[in-house]
Every structure is written in structure tokens, then in C-alpha cells.
N, C-alpha and C positions, 0 to 999 in steps of 0.2 A: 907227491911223487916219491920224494925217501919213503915213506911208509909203502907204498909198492915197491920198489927195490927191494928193501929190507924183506920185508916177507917173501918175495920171488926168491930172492937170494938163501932166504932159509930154507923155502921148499927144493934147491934144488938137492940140497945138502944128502938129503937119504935117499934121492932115486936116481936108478941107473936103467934107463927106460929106454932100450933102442930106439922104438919109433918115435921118439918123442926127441930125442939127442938133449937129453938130460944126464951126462954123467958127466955133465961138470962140475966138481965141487970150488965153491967160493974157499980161498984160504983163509979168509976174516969169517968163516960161517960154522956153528956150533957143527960139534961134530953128532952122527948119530949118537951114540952114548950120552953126552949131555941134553940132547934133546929129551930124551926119556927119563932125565935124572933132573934136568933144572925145571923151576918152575913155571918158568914162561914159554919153554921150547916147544912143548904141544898145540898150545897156544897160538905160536908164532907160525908154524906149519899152519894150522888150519887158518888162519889168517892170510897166510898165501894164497890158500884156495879161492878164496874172496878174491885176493887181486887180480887171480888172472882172468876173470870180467871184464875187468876193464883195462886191462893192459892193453899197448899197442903199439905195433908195428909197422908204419903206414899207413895205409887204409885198415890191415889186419887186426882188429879188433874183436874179439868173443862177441860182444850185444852188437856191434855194429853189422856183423856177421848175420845175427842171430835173425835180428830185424829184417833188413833186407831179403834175406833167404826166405822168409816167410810173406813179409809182407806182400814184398815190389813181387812174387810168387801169386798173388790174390787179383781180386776184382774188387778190392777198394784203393789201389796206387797207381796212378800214370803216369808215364815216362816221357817226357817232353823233350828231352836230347837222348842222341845215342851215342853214349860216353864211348871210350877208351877203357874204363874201368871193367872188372869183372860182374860187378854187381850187374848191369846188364843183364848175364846169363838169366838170372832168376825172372825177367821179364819174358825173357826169349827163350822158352822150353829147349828149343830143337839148336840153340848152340849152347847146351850145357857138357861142358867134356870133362872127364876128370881129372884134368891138367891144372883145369881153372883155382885160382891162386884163394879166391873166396873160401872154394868148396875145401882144399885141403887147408888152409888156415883153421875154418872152425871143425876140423873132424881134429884134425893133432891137437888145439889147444881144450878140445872135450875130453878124448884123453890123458891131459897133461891133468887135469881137475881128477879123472877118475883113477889115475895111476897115486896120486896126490893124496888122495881120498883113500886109498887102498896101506899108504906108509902110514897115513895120522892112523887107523883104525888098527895097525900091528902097534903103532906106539904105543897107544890108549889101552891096548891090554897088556899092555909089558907094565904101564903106571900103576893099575889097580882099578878100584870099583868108589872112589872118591864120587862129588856129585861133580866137579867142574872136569873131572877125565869124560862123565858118561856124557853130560854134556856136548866136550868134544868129540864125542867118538857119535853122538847122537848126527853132530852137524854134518859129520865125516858121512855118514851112510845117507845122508840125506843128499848133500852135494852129489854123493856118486850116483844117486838114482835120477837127481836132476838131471845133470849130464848125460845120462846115457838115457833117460826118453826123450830129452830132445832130440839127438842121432837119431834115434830108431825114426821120431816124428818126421826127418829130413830123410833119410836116407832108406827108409822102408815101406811098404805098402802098409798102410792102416790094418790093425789089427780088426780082426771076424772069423767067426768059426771056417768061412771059407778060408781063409789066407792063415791063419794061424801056424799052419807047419811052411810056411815062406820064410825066407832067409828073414834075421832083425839084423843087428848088429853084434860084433863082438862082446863077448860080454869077459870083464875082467874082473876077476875074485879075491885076488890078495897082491899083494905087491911081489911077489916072486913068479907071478902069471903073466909073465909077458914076452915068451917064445910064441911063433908064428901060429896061428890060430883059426880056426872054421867059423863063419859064422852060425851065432845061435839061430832058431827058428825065434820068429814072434813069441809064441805062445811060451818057449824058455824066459825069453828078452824079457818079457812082462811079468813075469815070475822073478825074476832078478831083482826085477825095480822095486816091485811090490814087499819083495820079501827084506831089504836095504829098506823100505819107509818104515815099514814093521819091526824091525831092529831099534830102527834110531828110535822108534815112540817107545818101546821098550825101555829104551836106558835113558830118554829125557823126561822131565818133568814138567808140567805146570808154571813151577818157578823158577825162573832161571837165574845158576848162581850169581853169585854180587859181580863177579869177576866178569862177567861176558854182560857188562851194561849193554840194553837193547834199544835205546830213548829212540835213536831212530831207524829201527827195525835194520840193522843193517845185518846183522844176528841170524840164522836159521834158526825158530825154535819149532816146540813140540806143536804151535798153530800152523808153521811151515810147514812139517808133516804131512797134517790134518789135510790143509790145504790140496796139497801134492796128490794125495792119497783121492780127493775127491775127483780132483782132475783127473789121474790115471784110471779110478774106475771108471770114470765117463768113457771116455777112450777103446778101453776094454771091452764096455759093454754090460760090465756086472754095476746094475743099475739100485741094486739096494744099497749096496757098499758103495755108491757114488752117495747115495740120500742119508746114511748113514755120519760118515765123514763130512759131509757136510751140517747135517745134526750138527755133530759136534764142535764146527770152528763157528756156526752161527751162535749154539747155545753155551758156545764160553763167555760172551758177553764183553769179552777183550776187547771186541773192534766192530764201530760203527759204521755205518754207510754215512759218506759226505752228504749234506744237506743240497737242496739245489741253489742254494744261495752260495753255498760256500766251493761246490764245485767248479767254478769255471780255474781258480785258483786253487785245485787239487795237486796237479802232477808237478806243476812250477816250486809246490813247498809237501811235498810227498815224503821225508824225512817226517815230517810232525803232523802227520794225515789220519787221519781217524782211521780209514779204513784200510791203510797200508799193513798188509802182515810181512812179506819182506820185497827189501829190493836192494837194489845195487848203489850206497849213495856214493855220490859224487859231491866235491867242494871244489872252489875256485880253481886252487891247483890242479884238478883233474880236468877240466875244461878240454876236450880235445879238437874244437874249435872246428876250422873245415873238414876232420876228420871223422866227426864225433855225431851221431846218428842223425837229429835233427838238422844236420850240412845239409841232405839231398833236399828236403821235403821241406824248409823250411825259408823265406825271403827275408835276412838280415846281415849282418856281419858273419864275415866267414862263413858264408850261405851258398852252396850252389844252385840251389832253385832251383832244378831240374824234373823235380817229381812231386805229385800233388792227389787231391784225391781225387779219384774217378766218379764222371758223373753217375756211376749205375750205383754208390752207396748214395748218393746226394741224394740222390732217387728217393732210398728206403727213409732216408732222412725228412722227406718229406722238403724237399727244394722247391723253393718259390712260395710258399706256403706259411700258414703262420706258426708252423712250429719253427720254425728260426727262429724266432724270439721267445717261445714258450719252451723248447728243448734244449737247455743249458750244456749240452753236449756242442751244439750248433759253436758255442763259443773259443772249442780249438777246430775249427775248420775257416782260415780268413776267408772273406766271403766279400773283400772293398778291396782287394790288390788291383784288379782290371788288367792283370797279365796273363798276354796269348803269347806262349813260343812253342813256335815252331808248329802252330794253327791248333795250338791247346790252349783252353780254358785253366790257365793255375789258380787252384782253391789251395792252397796252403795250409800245412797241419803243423797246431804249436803244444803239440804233447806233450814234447822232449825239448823246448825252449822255457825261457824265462826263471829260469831257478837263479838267485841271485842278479839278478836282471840281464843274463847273458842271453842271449839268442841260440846260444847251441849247446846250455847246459840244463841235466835235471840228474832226477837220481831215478834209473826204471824200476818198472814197478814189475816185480813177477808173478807176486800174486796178491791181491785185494777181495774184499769182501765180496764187493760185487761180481766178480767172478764166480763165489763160491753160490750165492743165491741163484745164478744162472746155469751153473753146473746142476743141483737138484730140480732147478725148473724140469731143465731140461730131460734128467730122470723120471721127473713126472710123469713129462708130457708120452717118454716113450713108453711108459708103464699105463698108457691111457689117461690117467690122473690130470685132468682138465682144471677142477678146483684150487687142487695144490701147486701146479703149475700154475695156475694165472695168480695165485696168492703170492707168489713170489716176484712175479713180474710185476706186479702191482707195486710190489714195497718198491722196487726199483725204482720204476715211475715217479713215485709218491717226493722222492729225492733226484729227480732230475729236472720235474715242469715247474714250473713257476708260468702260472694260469692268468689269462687279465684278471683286469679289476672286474667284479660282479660276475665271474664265472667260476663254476666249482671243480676242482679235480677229480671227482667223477666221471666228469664228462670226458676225461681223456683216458680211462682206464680201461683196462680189459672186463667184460661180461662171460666172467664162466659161461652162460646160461644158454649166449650166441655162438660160441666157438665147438666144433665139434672134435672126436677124438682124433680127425684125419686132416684136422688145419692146425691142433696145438706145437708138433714140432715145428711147422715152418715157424710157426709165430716167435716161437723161444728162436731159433738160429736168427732171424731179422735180429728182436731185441740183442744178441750175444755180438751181432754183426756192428751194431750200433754203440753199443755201449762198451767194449772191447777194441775198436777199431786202430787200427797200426800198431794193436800191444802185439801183435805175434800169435792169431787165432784165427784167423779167415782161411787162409787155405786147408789147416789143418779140419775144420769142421766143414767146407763144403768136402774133403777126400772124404771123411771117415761115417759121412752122413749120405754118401754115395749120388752126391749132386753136383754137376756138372762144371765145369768154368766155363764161365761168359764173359769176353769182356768187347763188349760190342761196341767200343769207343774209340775215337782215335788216338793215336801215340804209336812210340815205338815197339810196344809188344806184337809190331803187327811184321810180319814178315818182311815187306815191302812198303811199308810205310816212308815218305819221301818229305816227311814237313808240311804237308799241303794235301787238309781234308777235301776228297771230290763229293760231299756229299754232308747229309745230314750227320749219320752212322755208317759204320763200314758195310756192316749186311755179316748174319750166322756165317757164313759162303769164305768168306775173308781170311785169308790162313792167320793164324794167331788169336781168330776171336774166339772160338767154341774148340774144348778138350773135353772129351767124353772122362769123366772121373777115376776110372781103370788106364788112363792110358799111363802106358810105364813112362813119359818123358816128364811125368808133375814129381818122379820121385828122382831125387839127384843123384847123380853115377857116386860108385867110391872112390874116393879120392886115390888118384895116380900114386902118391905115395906108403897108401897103403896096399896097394896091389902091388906094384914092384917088387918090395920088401915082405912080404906076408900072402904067399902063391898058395896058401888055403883057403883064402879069403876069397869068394866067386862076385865078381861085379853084375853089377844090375844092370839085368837085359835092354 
């Protein structure tokens, strides 16, 4: 926790950021000039930009944000009480306001990162063209691109040639750009981010210097990029440059896929994970206990238990069935709790538990190999590419099932030879649904793949839902179960405080 202090306290030293009410300077805190003069002071700014992940302010959390907004948003989370809290909203479309404390928490502390990201990248070329400045100035343009696709992912309609000239979000350029602002179209937004990942791989390298130890990925490097880069073509829709960038972080040979033996104990020790490329770690001291992502969704100490997984991914999972034992994914979904509240089924999710043996600690993962195999699947599959798509689902596979005894993993693989070129995407979105799940991906891939929400179970995402199912399933009919994929209420208002303060900024219809 001093080492977040410490770098918060550095970051706020150089910005004077209205919307962010950053121009407080610490009296014990390097002054700009020394930052660009001492040797740690670059350093120590972008090291800020890290903390403010995890920093937190009550409930108010970046990843805690981040998660929820996305997830408990999907049709793999239910909601078995109806809190008091704001996270709510994201289950319940139709009371999302832009008042709500969620929604402006991670829109200002996205900015606080991209404002952040905009001081280190004027410091870094006031230092020179050393390799540990380009480095930082690599990680700088990287975090900014971070930050602002996931805004646009929340706060925008999914980019496509139709929507392309539709409001994205703000987009902010250097650190003396932050007078009151329009926002950009999509197709700018994405051009932003793009051109920010393309910079940072410009000025990073392969190896990264002594001084930014990476042991456990806690680092943005030039695989980061790579990573980032694949995912946003996906998104985009430029489907070479998704297979491309992905080419490259698979055939660096840096980072393997978890074994299916070794996976059920992936995310709990994801600091030293084969296939972790970066994530956010966290140590004991960071614990943030009932506040800290794993609280909702998980039944232990400082646990609210109030959210679990929905039976319609059990579904895809194959419930009741023998891939329970054979789909080593099965292993963070509890499956022996035997808790109904509130006339829900809790299956419990330990993605974000057991790191150090806590219950509500881990370090997230934001991006991992297997991502990046399903990101080109997925390019395949919509490039028609049946073979190379299922070649890559395959390898996936290959490290998730553990087969009985006397039966061959064949038998559980995909058949180019059966699937045609008008069943391989759904095939890739199932596998990405599965193997992906609660990381922060389901709603964003049924919007942008223009497939509908379902969530035809009981809980509180339901309009009128009272604790007590009448029925099997609710029924399509049921307000809260079926959103046609356009409907403007899956994308979340702008935040009240920046419409107040910034009357160029048009909210969403």
C-alpha cells in the first residue's frame, strides 16, 4: 500500500487536470523538473499509472469497475440479491443513470491513466531516446490505448462500417489537451488507439531493459502491445491484422498455454503463469477483501455471495455431463456449495480467489495467450478459414481436457471436415465464452458480433423479479430477459460528471 501512495503521490505532481481535480501537488513530491532530470522520476510516474488499478476508494475500484461493468452486463453472471450498491445498474439495463457512482468512478479514474499516460510521454521526450526512456514512453502509449478502448468498449456502440461515424469517446492527445471537448467518432477513437499501440512498439523492444524486471509480468511490454493490437483488430474488424498480431505474440515463443493439469491452479498463482503476458499483480498487502472483485461472486471470508454463474453458460459448459470432470475450466465454477438464495441456484466462481490462500485475492489477468489463439481463431473463422480456425481451438483443447482413462483426446476435438463455413464463428464465440469467462469478454463479443442478450433465468436482472421463481424459466416475454443487440440501454450513459463540466460532450441517446 506505500508503494501505491508513493507513486499516486508522484503522479499527481505534473497534472493539472480539471476533470480529474488533480492539481494537487504533494509538498514531499518531486517537482516536475526533477522528475525529467532524476533518474527514477519517469519511472516512478509510470509506475503510478499501474497503481491506479488498483487503487480504491470504497467500493470504487478501476478492475472492480471494470469487471462488474462487463461481466454482471453478460449472460454468464446472476444476481441473487438486489443490493443497495450501484453495481446493480449493470444487471438492470433500464436503471442505468449517469449519476450512478460506478459508471463515473471508472470513466474519471480512465482518464486519470490517460491524462497520466499523456505527462510520462512529454517527460520521456524531454529525457531523450536512452532504451529504459523508450521503454517508458512505450508503456505510456500503451496504457493510454488501454484505457481509452476499454471507455469506448463501455461507453460506445461496437465499432462497424455502419456505426463508424457514431460518437467514441473523448480522445486526449498530450497533456495540455484537456479544455472541454467533442467527442471523437468511432472510426477517429480507433485510429487513436491504434496509432498509441504502433508508437509504443516502435520505441519498445524485444528486451526489456534490466531496470523494468518483468518476472511477473507486471510490466507492459512490447508482447503487451502485440497482444492489445490483436485484440483491437478483432474489434475493428480488420481481420488480417488481428491474424497477424497474433502471428507474432504466439510465434515469439515467450509464453505458453497452461497445461490442463496445471490449469485449475492458473489464475490463483498467475504472477508465475506460463501464459500470463500482463496483468495487474497484487500481494497480501493489496487484499481488498469484501471490496476486492472476487467479494460478489465468490462464498468465503469477506465474501458477499450474492452473484454466481448463470445456468445458460453451465449450459455451454456442458452441465450435468461428463465434461465436468474432463473440462478442467469446470474447476473454477463450485459446483458442491448447495446454496439457493433468494430461489437461485449459487454456482460460484474462484478466478479471482485463492492467490496466497486468501479468498478474495489474485492478480487479473488482461491479457494471456489463450486469448490471443482465440482472437485469430476467431479471425479465421470469419475469414471463412474452417481449418485454421479449428487448428487453433484444437491446441486450446489439447490443454484444457484431461480424457478418462482408455479414451483419446481426439474424441473431444473439433473435425474441420464436419463443421461448415456458417457454424465456425458460433463455434469460436462458445469456445471464447468458455474459456474467457468473468475475465471481462461476454458482453462485449455478443454486442460486436451482433447477437442478442438472453438471459432467460431467474435473478434479479429481471424487472420484477421478487425472490421466488414461478416457474421452470422466466419465458423470452419476461422484461429483462431478451435485448435485441442495438438496443442503446447495453451501452452505458456518460457519466454526469462529465456532461456538467464538458457541454461538448453529447450523451448517449
Amino acid at each position: 500500500m506505500k508503494k501505491i501512495l508513493k507513486y499516486s503521490g508522484l503522479l499527481l505532481i505534473a497534472l493539472t487536470l480539471t476533470e480529474c481535480d488533480l492539481n494537487v501537488i504533494p509538498q514531499d513530491a518531486l517537482t516536475g523538473e526533477q522528475i525529467t532530470t532524476t533518474s527514477d522520476g519517469l519511472s516512478s510516474l509510470v509506475n503510478g499509472l499501474y497503481a491506479i488499478f488498483k487503487e480504491s476508494s470504497g467500493n470504487n475500484c478501476y478492475l472492480r469497475q471494470y469487471y462488474q461493468m462487463s461481466d454482471f452486463a453478460s449472460d454468464d453472471i446472476v444476481c441473487a440479491y438486489k443490493t443497495e450498491d450501484d453495481l446493480i445498474n449493470s444487471f438492470r439495463y433500464k436503471d442505468r443513470s449517469a449519476e450512478k457512482s460506478n459508471i463515473n468512478s471508472f470513466w474519471e479514474m480512465s482518464y486519470k491513466i490517460i491524462y497520466g499516460a499523456n505527462v510520462a510521454i512529454s517527460m520521456a521526450d524531454l529525457k531523450g531516446d536512452d532504451a529504459i526512456t523508450n521503454q517508458l514512453k512505450g508503456e505510456s502509449y500503451f496504457l493510454r490505448a488501454f484505457a481509452t478502448h476499454n471507455l469506448v468498449r463501455f461507453f460506445a456502440k461496437p465499432y462497424s462500417n455502419a456505426n463508424k461515424l457514431q460518437p467514441g469517446v473523448i480522445i486526449r492527445e498530450s497533456k495540455s489537451d484537456n479544455m472541454p471537448k467533442a467527442r471523437a467518432t468511432l472510426e477517429d477513437t480507433y485510429k487513436y488507439i491504434i496509432s498509441s499501440l504502433k508508437t509504443a512498439e516502435s520505441v519498445m523492444s524485444e528486451e526489456m531493459p534490466s531496470e523494468r524486471n518483468n518476472d511477473n509480468h507486471r510490466f507492459a511490454s512490447i508482447y503487451s502491445v502485440w497482444s492489445m493490437l490483436s485484440r483491437v483488430y478483432l474489434y475493428k474488424g480488420d481481420l488480417d491484422s488481428c491474424i497477424l498480431y497474433s502471428d507474432k505474440l504466439i510465434g515469439s515463443g515467450m509464453f505458453e498455454l497452461e497445461t490442463a493439469e496445471n490449469f485449475p491452479g492458473y489464475f490463483a498463482s498467475a504472477k508465475s503463469g506460463s501464459e500470463s503476458i500482463w496483468l495487474i499483480p497484487f500481494n497480501l498487502i493489496d487484499d481488498q477483501l469484501n471490496g476486492s472483485v472476487a467479494s460478489m461472486i465468490f462464498n468465503g471470508n469477506n465474501c458477499w455471495a450474492e452473484e454466481g454463474a448463470s445456468t445458460s453458460i453451465l449450459e455451454d459448459m456442458g452441465i450435468g455431463t461428463g465434461m465436468e470432470d474432463i473440462d478442467q475450466r469446470w474447476k473454477y465454477i463450485v459446483t458442491d456449495a448447495g446454496v439457493i438464495k433468494n430461489g437461485v441456484n449459487m454456482f460460484y466462481i474462484s478466478k479471482f480467489s485463492g492467490q496466497d490462500g486468501s479468498p478474495t485475492l489474485s492478480s487479473p489477468v488482461m491479457f494471456r495467450l489463450a486469448e490471443i489463439y482465440l482472437n485469430r481463431a476467431e479471425a479465421y473463422a470469419r475469414k471463412s478459414d474452417v481449418p485454421n480456425a479449428v487448428a487453433d481451438l484444437n491446441t486450446l483443447l489439447e490443454n484444457r481436457l484431461i480424457v478418462p482413462e482408455g479414451e483419446i483426446i481426439d474424441d473431444y476435438l473439433y473435425d474441420d471436415a464436419s463443421i461448415t463455413t456458417g457454424e465456425i464463428v458460433d463455434i469460436v464465440l462458445k469456445e471464447r465464452r468458455i474459456e474467457l469467462a468473468f475475465e471481462g469478454h461476454r458482453i462485449f463479443d455478443l454486442l460486436r458480433s451482433g447477437k442478442n442478450v438472453v438471459r432467460n433465468y431467474w435473478g434479479f436482472h429481471l424487472d420484477t423479479y421478487n425472490g421466488v421463481p414461478s416457474g421452470s424459466e422466466p419465458g423470452l416475454a419476461e422484461p429483462g430477459v431478451l435485448f435485441q443487440f442495438n438496443n442503446p440501454e447495453l451501452i452505458y450513459p456518460i457519466p454526469s460528471s462529465e456532461i456538467s463540466t464538458n457541454k461538448l460532450c453529447l450523451p448517449n441517446l
